[in-house]
N, C-alpha and C positions, 0 to 999 in steps of 0.2 A: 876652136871654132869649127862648125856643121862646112862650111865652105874651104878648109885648110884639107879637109878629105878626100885623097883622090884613089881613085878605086879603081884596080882593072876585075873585071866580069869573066869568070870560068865557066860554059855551059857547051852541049853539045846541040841544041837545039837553037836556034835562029829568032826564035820567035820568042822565046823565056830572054835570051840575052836583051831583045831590044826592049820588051816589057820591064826587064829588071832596071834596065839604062835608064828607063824614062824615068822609072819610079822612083831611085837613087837622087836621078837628076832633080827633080821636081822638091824633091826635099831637102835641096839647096848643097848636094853633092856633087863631085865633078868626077864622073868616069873616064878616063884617057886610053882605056884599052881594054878589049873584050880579044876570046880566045876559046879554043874549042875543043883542043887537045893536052894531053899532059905535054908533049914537048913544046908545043906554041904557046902554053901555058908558065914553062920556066923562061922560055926565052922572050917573051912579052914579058912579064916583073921583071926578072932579072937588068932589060932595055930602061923600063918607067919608072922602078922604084915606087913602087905605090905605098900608099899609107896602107890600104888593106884590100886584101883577097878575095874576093868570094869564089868559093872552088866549089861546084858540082863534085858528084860524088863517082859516078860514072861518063867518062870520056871518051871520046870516040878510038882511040888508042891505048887504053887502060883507065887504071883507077887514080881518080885526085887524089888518094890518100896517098900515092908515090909522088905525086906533084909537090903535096902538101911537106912532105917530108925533104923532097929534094932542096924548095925553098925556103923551110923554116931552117935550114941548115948554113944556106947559102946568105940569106938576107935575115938573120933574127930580129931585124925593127920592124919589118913589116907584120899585119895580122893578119892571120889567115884563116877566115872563116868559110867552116864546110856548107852546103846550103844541098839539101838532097829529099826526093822523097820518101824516103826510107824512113821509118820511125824506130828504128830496131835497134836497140841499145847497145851491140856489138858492132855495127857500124860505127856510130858515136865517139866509143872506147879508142876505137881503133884509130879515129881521125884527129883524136885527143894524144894519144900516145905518139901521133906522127910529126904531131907539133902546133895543130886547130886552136885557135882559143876560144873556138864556138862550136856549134851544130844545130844550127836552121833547118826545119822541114819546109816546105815549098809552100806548103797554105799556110802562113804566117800573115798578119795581116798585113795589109802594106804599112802603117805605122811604125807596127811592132819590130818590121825589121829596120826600117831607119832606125829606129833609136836602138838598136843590138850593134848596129853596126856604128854609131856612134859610142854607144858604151865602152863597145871594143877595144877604143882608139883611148879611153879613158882606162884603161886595163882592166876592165870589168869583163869576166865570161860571158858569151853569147847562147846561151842555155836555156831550156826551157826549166819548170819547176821538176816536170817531170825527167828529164834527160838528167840535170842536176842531182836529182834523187841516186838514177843509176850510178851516175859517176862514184858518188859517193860511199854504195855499196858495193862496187867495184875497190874501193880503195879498201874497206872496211876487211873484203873478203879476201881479198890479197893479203893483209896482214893476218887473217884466219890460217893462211895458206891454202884458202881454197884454189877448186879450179872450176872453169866451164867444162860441164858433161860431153858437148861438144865439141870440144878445142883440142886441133891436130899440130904435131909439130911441123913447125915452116907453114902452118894453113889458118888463115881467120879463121873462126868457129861461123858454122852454119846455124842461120835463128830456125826457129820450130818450123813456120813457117814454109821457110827455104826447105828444109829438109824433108816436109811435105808433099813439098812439089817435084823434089828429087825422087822421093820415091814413085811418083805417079808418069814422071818420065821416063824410070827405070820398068814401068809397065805399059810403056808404048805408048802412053796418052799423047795426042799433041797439046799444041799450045790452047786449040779452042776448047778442047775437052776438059783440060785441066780450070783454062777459065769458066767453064760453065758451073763444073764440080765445085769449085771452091768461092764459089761466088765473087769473083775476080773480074775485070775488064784484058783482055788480050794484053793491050799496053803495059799491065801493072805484069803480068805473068813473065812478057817478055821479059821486061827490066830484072825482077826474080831471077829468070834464068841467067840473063850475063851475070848479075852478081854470082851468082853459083859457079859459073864457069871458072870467072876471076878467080876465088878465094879456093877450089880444086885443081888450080893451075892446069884447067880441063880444054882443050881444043873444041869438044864437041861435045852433044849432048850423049853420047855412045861414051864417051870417055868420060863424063862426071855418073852416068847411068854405073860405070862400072869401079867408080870408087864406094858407092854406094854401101856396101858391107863395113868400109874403114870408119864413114860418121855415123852411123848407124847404134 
């Protein structure tokens, strides 16, 4: 039953968590804890025992795919679904490989995610048709023995995208310049950015600037 589901909330934003709460709640779910970081993250499930997860993708302490991993390890009944803006299929992979049994974009409809996140609970993937597709040819090409053009070792692989905008901060551009260039919003550039940093285990923009040559 829709009302046996209780859900703690992964976001770093404030205002997406109690948006998500109410919309959960309204569709007759019960959320018992919401959190902000990967470590309030483990130690909030790990305290409530939830039925399932929803984990952002980027945390204010790192990345949910460390979260996702720490507790698909620690708690395997629970599910742990990623919910991120990111549409990029090496995201996806990665949050899949860590122990995800989903991957939600953020404009999803408010329906569409009740019932993923129910499906969830019913052991059905939380998938788009499209994310789905990737997966698939991810498995497909794994048994090719292919690999990602971009995939470093110890490093997620960087999407076109990202590696676009690497290169445009490795020529000094700032943030707004980059967002005007690529017909971007600030906010979408920034977020770009930390995932860049994350997956080049980079401090700074001068330091992912200067791995630059390695994903190239």
């Amino acid at each position: 039953m829709v009302d046996e589901i209780r859900i703690v909330v992964v976001d770093d934003h404030p205002l997406f968590r109690r948006g998500l709460t109410g919309l959960l709640e309204s569709a007759g779910m019960r959320v018992v804890g919401t959190a902000s970081t990967v470590r309030g993250a483990v130690e909030t499930v790990l305290a409530l025992r939830p039925t399932v997860v929803l984990m952002d993708l980027e945390l204010e302490d790192g990345s949910g795919i460390d979260a996702v991993s720490r507790l698909t390890a620690a708690m395997p009944e629970s599910r742990v679904i990623m919910i991120s803006e990111s549409r990029d299929p090496a995201d996806m992979l990665a949050a899949v490989r860590a122990g995800a049994v989903g991957y939600l974009t953020k404009d999803q409809r408010p329906n569409r995610l009740a019932q993923a996140v129910a499906g969830a609970v019913r052991g059905e993937a939380a998938l788009s048709r499209t994310m789905a597709a990737h997966l698939v040819e991810d498995v497909r090409e794994s048994a090719r023995g292919g690999s990602t053009p971009t995939r470093l070792p110890q490093r997620e692989p960087l999407t076109p995208r990202q590696l676009e905008i690497l290169r445009l901060i490795a020529a000094g551009q700032t943030t707004a310049e980059i967002a005007g260039r690529l017909y971007l919003s600030p906010e979408t550039v920034r977020w770009h950015v930390k995932a860049i940093l994350r997956k080049l285990n980079a401090r700074t923009r001068a330091e992912a600037a200067a791995a630059l040559r390695e994903v190239s």
